[in-house]
N, C-alpha and C positions, 0 to 999 in steps of 0.2 A: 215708860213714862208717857204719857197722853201728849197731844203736841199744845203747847200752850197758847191760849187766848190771845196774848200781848207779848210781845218780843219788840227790840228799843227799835227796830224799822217801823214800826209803828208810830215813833215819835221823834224819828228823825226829819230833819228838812231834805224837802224833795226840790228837785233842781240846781242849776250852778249854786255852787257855795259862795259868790263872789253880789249872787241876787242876797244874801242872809247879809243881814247890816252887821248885826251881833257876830256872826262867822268871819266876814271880813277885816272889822276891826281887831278880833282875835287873832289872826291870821296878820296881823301887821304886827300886834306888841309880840307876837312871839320870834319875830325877827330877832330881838334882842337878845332874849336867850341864844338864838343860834346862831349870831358871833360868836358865843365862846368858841367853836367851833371852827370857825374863822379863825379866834385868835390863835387857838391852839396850835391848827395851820402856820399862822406867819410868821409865831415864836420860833416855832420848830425847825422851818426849813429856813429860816434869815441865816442862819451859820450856811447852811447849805450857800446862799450867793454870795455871803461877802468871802468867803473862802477861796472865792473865784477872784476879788477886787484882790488888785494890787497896793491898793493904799490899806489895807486892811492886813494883808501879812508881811507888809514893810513897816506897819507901825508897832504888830507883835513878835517884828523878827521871825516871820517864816514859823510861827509853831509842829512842832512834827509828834509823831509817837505817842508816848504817853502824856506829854501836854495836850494835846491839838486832841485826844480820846476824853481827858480831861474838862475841857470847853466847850465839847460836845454833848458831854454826860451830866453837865452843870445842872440844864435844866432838869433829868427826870432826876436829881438827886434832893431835890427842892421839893419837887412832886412828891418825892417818897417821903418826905418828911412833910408837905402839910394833908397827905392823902388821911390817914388815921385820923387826924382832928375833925375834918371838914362834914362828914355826916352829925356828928352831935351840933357843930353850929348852924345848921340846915334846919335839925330837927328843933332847937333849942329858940332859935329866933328866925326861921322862914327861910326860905326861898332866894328872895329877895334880896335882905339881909347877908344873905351868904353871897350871891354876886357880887352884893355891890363892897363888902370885904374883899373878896379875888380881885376883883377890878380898881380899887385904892392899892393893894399891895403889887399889881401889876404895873401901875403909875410908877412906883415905888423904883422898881424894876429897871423899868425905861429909863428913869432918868441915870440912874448907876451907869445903866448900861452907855447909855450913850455919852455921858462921861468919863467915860474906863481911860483912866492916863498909862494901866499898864495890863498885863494877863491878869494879874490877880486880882484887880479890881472889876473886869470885866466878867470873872469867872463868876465871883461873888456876887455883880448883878444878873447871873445867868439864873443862880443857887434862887433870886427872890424871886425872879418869874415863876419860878417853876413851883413854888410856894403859892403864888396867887394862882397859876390855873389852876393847882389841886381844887383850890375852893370853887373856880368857878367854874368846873366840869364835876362837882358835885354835884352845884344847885341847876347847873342849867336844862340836864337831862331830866332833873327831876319837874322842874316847870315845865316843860313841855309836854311832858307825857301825860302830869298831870290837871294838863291846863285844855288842850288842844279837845278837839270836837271829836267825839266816839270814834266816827268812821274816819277822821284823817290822822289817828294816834299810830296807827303802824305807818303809814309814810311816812310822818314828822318824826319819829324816831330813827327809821335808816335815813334819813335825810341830815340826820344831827352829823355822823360822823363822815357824812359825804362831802359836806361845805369844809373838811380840813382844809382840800384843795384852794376853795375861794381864796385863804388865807395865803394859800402855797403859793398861789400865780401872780398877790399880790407883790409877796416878797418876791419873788422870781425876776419879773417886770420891773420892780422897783430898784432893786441894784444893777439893772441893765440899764434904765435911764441915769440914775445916779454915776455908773461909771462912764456911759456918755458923758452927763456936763462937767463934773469934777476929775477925772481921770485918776491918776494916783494921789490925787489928795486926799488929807483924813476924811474930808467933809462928804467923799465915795460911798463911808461906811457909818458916819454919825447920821446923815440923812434918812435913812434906811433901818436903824435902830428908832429915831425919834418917829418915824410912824408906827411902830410897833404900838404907840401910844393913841393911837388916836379910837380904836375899840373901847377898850377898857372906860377911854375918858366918856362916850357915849353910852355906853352900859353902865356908869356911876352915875352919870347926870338923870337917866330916864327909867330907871331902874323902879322907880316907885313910882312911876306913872302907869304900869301897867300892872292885873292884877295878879294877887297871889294866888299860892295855891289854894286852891278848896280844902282839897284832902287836910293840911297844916294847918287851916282856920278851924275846921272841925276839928281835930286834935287840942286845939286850943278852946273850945266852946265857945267858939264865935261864928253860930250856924246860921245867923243870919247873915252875916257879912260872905258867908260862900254861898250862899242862896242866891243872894242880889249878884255876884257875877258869873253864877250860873246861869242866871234869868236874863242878864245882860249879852252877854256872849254866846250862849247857846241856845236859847228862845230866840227869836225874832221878834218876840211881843214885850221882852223885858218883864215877864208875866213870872215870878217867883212858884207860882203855884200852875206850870205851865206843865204839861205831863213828864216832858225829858226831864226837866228840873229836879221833878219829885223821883223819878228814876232815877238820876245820877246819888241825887241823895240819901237815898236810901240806899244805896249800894255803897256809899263815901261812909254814912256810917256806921255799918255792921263788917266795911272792912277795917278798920278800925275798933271794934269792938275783939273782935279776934284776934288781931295787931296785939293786946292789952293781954289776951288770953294767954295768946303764946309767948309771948315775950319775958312772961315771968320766969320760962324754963329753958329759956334759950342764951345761948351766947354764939361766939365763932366758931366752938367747936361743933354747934349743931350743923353746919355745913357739910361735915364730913362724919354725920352719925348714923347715917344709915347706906345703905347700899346704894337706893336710889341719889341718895344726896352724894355721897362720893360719885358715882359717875357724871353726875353734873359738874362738882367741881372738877373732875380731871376733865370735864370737854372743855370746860370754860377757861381752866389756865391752859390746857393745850392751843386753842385758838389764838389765845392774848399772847401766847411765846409765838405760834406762825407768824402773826400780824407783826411783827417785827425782825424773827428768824429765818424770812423767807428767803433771801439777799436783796430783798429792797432793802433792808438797813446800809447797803454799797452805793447806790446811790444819792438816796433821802439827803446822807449824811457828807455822803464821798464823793460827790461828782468828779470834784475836779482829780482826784487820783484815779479816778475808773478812766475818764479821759486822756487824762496825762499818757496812760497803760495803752491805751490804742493812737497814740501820736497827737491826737487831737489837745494843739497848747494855747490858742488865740483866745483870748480872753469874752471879745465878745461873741465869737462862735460858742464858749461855753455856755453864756449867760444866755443868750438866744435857744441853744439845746435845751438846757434847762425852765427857761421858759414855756417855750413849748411842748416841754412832756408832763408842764403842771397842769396845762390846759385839756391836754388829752386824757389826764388820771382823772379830770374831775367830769369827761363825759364818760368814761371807763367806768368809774361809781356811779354816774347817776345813772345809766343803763343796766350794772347790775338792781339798785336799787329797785327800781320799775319793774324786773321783772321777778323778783320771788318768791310774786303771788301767782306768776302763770309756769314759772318752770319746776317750782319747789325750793327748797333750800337747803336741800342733799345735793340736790342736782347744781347748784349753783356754787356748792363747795368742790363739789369733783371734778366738774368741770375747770375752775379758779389752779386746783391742785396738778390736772394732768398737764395742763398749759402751761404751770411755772415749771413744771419739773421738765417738758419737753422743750421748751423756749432758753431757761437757763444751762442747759447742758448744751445747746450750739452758741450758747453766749458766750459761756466757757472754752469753748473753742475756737471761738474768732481771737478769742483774747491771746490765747495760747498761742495762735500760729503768728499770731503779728510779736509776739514777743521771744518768741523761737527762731522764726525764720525774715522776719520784717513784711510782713505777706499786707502789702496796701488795703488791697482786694479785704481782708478778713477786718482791718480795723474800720473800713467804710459798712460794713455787713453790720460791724455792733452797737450802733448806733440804730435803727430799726429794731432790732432784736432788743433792746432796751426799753421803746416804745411796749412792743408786743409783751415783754415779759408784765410790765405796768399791766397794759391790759384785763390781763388772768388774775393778777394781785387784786387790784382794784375791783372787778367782777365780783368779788365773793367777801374780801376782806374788809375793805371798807362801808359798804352798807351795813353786813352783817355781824362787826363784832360787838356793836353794842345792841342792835337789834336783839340779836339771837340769846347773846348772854341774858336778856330783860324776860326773852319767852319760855325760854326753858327751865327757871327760876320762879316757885311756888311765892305765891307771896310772904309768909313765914320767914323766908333766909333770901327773898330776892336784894333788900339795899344790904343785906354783910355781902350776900358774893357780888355783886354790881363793885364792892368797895374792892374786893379780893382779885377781880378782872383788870381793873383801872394800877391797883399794886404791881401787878405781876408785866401789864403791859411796860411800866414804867421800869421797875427793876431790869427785864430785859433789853430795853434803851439803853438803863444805864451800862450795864453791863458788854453789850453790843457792843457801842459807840465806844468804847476804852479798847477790846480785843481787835476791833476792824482797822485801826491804822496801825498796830504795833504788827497784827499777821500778812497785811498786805507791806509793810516795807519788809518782813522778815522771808514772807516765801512767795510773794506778787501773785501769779494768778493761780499756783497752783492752790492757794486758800481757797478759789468758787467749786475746788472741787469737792470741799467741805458743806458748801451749802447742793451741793449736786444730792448727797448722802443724805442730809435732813429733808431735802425736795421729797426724799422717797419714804423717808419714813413716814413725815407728813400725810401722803397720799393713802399709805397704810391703816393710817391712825381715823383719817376719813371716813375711811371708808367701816372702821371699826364703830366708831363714835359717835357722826354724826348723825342722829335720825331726824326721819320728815315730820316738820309739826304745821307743814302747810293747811289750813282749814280748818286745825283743829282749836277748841277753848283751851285756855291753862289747862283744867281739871281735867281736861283729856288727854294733854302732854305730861300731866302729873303720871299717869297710869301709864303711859308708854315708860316712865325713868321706874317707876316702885311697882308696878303689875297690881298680881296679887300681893306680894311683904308691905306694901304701902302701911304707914303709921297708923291708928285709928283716927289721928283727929285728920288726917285728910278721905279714910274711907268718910268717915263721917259726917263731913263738911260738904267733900262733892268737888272740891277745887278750891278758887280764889275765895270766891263770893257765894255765900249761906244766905240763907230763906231770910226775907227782911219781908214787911207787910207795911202798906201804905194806902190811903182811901184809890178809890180807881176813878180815873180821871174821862172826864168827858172828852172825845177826841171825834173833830170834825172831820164827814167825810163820809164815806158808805157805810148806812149802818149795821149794825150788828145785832145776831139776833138778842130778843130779851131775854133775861134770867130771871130766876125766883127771888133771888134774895135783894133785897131792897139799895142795899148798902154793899158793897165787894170788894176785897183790899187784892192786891195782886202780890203771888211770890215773887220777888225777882230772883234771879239767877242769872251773872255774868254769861253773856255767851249763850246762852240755852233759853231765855226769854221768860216768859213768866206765868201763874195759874191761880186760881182763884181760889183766895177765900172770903168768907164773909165775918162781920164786924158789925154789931150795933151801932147806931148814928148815937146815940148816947158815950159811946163809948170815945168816937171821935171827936167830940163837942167837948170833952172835960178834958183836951189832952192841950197843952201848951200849944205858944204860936210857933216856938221851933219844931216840936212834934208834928204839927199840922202839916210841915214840910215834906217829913220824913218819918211816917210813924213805927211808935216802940216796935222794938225785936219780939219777936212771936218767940216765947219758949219752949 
């Protein structure tokens, strides 16, 4: 293939992105989306600190076993039930609309929750949260990725899942102040629930201040309304007919045209109908069972029994540990993040895998000798080694399980498996959180010797599985999963994004030499840039004002 004329550096802004008015103020409404992220964070780990408050298992009597597994597993059990729904509401009414649902039904939540006069009222406010985030770790992913500037769509995405922590250290911090000024009182652990609220209530209130998706608006034939914030947020000149404009747009709607193609023959089973598409989905539930199976589900969830297990019982020595190993997970993520564009993202799984499996096997050890022989020495060593195991976890797992899942995923079956990822991660919470306090009162630490065993299969499975898609476009990671047995419509296509034609835009700057043809529409092609063909000026003249945008598919 020739190398093409026009490729979107060509029509990208040059300089800080913070000089781009349009970039910056995109760059602020997308904060909103990535509280879910946040909230996800603070829902999740808030068991984690009031578990440590004493006012908090004096008022549920000490929950243990299969209750306290129970309370734990409330929320992905919520999750699991509004996960199915929540892409048809996305697609059916936006974006938007699907937040600002999660975020009313997470108000919902809170307020239960922090009313709970007993377990089963509290359990039952756990089941509604977990209901609302389905919805808004639907839409929120999908806004970002869909909304965010070309070149900053891979960072805004591992960045989605790295703010969990934001969430984490809020809760963390906040039941460590809350058990300062109330001490065993309820009001330890209502505090501390009724902030759970204060996300949600900001992402319902401003929710329709920022714009939607493009992609969703086009779906709906409302191409002009994605034009104007494309021209708003990604121009600088607010110029609809600005080059990037007319590029994005034309690429928003031929993929979408083929969206329409495929989709007539498609269900969930095409996930798993071909060779290539099976070993995706087996990489993608494998990762979403690590990210939860690694024995970070012992802490996340267990602190105060992992501690209790090495002497460690003072309540705000916990909150304080705890604290501070939220703060260390979320620079642990944001330096995996940053780097797996320079180390690769094999390299940054292997790495992630040999570290847990070598960190948690002396982890298991300190635990053993202080509960075998009382050995001080080993239960002051586990404490560090908890740190470090975080570390390796965070390194690899939190940047990349929604990254990776997003890349490796043709567009055809990427939002079923993105749905199938988010399922499995939760099912395994649920699951986890029920077996982890019934195995650790039943056989204490000889249980980590069970995650010692999966550490390695893990490592195995990596090393089977995961391959490098650093540098590469979709259509080039398609061929590394299908080779040569690849379907016809993806030999055919070439990847994501097929041949779209649009007039060729004047672009300031060092010229280019002349051509023959008067008039020249450019191919685009995701990732691989673009080539020329030519189009009568008659024929662009008679084509509508949203055509003029975006012109017709070349057959």
């Amino acid at each position: 293939m020739a190398v093409p004329e026009w490729t979107l550096a060509d029509f990208i802004h040059r300089g800080y992105w913070w000089h781009n008015r349009g970039i910056l103020l995109l760059n602020i409404c997308l904060l909103l989306p990535l509280l879910s992220a946040a909230v996800n964070g603070l829902d999740s780990s808030m068991l984690n600190g009031l578990q440590i408050l004493p006012g908090w298992q004096n008022y549920f009597h000490w929950p243990q076993g299969e209750t306290l597994g129970l309370i734990n597993s409330a929320q992905g059990i919520g999750a699991l039930v509004g996960i199915p729904f929540s892409p048809f509401l996305s697609d059916a009414f936006g974006r938007r609309a699907t937040l600002f649902v999660g975020s009313i039904i997470m108000l919902a939540g809170v307020a239960t929750q922090s009313a709970a006069q007993n377990v089963a009222m509290f359990i039952g406010a756990r089941v509604i949260l977990g209901v609302g985030l389905a919805f808004s770790l639907n839409a929120a992913p999908l806004l970002i990725s869909e909304l965010s500037y070309p070149t900053q769509r891979g960072k805004a995405s591992s960045l989605f899942n790295t703010l969990w922590y934001i969430g984490s250290i809020v809760s963390a911090w906040i039941c460590l102040g809350a058990y300062d000024r109330a001490g065993a009182s309820p009001w330890s652990w209502r505090v501390p629930a009724l902030v759970q609220a204060l996300a949600p209530m900001l992402q319902a209130c401003l929710v329709w201040f920022i714009p939607e998706s493009p992609r969703f608006l086009v779906s709906k034939g409302l191409e002009s309304q994605a034009a104007r914030i494309l021209a708003r947020y990604h121009a600088n000149n607010g110029d609809d007919r600005d080059p990037l404009v007319q590029f994005e747009m034309a690429q928003i709607r031929h993929a979408l045209k083929l969206e329409k193609e495929i989709n007539k023959g498609t269900s969930y089973w095409t996930l798993f109908a071909t060779p290539g598409n099976r070993r995706r989905m087996v990489t993608i539930i494998g990762i979403a069972m690590f990210s939860q199976w690694s024995g970070n589900g012992l802490v996340s969830y267990y602190i105060n029994i992992v501690l209790d297990g090495v002497g460690i019982t003072s309540t705000r020595t916990k909150e304080a540990i705890n604290g501070g190993l939220q703060v260390f997970n979320l620079i642990s993520a944001l330096s995996g993040a940053m780097l797996v564009d320079k180390i690769g993202r094999r390299k940054v799984f292997i790495i992630s895998n040999i570290g847990m499996l070598v960190d948690f096997s002396m982890w298991t050890l300190t635990t053993a000798l202080f509960n075998t022989s009382g050995n001080s020495a080993a239960a002051k060593a586990t404490v560090p080694l908890i740190f470090i195991y975080y570390f390796f976890y965070d390194f690899a797992y939190t940047p990349m399980l929604v990254a990776y899942t997003l890349e490796i995923l043709p567009y055809n079956i990427r939002a079923r498996g993105y749905a199938v990822m988010n399922f499995t991660v939760y099912l395994t919470i649920a699951f986890n959180q029920f077996v982890n306090p019934w195995a650790l009162n039943a056989i204490g630490w000889k249980y980590y010797l069970v995650y010692c065993g999966w550490l390695i299969l893990e490592l195995v499975f990596v090393f089977v599985y995961i391959i490098e898609t650093r540098g590469r476009t979709l259509e080039e990671t398609a061929v590394l999963f299908d080779g040569d047995k690849a379907p016809q419509d993806l030999a055919d296509r070439g990847g994501e994004a097929a041949t779209l034609t649009m007039s060729r835009p004047q672009i300031a700057g060092p010229s280019r030499p002349e051509k023959d043809a008067s008039d020249e529409y450019l191919e685009l092609q995701e990732g691989s840039g673009v080539r020329n063909y030519s189009r009568t000026q008659s024929q662009t003249d008679s084509q509508s004002e949203e055509s003029a945008i975006a012109i017709t598919v070349a057959v």
